[in-house]
C-alpha positions in Angstrom: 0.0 0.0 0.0 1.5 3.3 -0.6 2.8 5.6 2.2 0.1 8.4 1.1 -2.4 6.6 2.0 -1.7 5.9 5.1 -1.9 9.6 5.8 -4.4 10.4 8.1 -6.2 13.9 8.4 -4.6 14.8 11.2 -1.5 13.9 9.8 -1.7 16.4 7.6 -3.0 18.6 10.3 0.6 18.4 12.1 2.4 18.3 8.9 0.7 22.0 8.2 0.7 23.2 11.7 4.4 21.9 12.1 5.3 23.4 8.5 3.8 26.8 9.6 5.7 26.9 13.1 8.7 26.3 11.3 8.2 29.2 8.5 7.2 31.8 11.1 11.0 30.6 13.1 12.3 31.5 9.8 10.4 34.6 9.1 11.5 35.7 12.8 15.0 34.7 12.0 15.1 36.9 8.9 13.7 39.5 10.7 16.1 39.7 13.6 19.1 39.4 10.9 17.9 42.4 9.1 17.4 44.3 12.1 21.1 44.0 12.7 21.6 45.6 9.1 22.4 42.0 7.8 21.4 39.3 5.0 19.3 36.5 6.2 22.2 34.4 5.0 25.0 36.6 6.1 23.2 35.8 10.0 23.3 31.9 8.9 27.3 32.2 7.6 28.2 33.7 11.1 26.0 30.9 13.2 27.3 28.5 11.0 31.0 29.7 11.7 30.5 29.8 15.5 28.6 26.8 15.5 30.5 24.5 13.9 31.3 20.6 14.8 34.4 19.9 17.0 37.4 19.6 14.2 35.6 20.8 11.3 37.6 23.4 9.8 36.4 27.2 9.1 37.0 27.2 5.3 35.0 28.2 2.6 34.1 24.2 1.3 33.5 23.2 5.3 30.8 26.4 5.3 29.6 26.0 1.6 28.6 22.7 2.9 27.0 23.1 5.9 25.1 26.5 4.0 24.3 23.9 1.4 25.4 26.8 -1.0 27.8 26.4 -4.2 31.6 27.3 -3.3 31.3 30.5 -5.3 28.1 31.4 -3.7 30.1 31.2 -0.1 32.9 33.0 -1.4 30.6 35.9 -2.8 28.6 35.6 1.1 32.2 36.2 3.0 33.7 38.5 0.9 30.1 40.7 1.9 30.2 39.5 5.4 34.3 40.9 5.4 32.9 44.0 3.8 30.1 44.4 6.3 33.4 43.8 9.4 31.2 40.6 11.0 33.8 38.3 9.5 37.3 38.0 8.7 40.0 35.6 7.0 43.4 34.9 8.7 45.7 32.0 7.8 46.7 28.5 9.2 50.0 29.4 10.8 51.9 26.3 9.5 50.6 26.2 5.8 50.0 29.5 4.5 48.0 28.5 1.5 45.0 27.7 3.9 42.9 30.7 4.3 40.2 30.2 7.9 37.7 32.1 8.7 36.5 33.6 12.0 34.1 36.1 13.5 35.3 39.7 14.2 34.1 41.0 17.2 31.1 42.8 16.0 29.9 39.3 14.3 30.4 38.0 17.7 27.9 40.8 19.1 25.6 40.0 16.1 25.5 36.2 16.3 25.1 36.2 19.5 22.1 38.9 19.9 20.6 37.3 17.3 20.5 33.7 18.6 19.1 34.9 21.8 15.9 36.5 19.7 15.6 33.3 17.6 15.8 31.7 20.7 12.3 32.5 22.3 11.3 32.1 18.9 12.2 28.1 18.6 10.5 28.2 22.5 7.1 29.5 21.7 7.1 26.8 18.7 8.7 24.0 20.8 5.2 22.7 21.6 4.2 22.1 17.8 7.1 21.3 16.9 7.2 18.3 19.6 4.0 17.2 18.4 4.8 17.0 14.8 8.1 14.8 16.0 6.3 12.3 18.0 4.3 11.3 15.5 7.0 10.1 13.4 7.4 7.5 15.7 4.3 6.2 15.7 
């Protein structure tokens, strides 16, 4: 029998109501971002940056990646993230043909005022989203 029909009305019930949480976190996020006098995805380079995995290394392929953006898509983002002074390059001290990046201190500000906003944001939508999760496993 197919999957779809399976589907019951109230699956698609939390599937919309779960979907519609989820878009309004990332209206909010937007928001916040521009409210800092920054890009939507200039916000997402500098969370991914500070929040990346244990030993994965802050290079343009590691962020294209994890942006799930082309390589010359990320390079265009950092070289207006450098621009706007929330991110800057620096290089590995052993091979100097490695350019890293890190936040400046003013991205550091940013990220971090802005993750505390998208914060309540993810809180007031934890219930939906929780509900929307538990039925997967049933």
């Amino acid at each position: 029998m197919p999957m779809a029909s399976r589907l019951t009305s109230e699956d698609f019930r939390k599937q919309a109501e779960f979907r519609h949480h989820l878009r309004r976190f990332l209206r909010s996020s937007e928001m916040n971002a521009k409210s800092f006098g920054l890009e939507p995805n200039q916000y997402q380079l500098l969370l991914a940056i500070k929040g990346l995995p244990n030993g994965a290394s802050p290079n343009i392929s590691t962020l294209a990646e994890r942006l799930q953006i082309e390589q010359h898509s990320a390079v265009e983002l950092v070289d207006r993230s450098v621009k706007k002074g929330m991110v800057e390059r620096y290089r590995d001290g052993s091979d100097k043909r490695k350019v890293f990046l890190r936040l400046t201190e003013a991205g550091e500000k940013a990220v971090t005022e802005i993750a505390v906003r998208n914060r309540q944001e993810l809180m007031n939508s934890l219930p939906a989203f929780m509900e929307f999760l538990d039925t997967l496993h049933k």
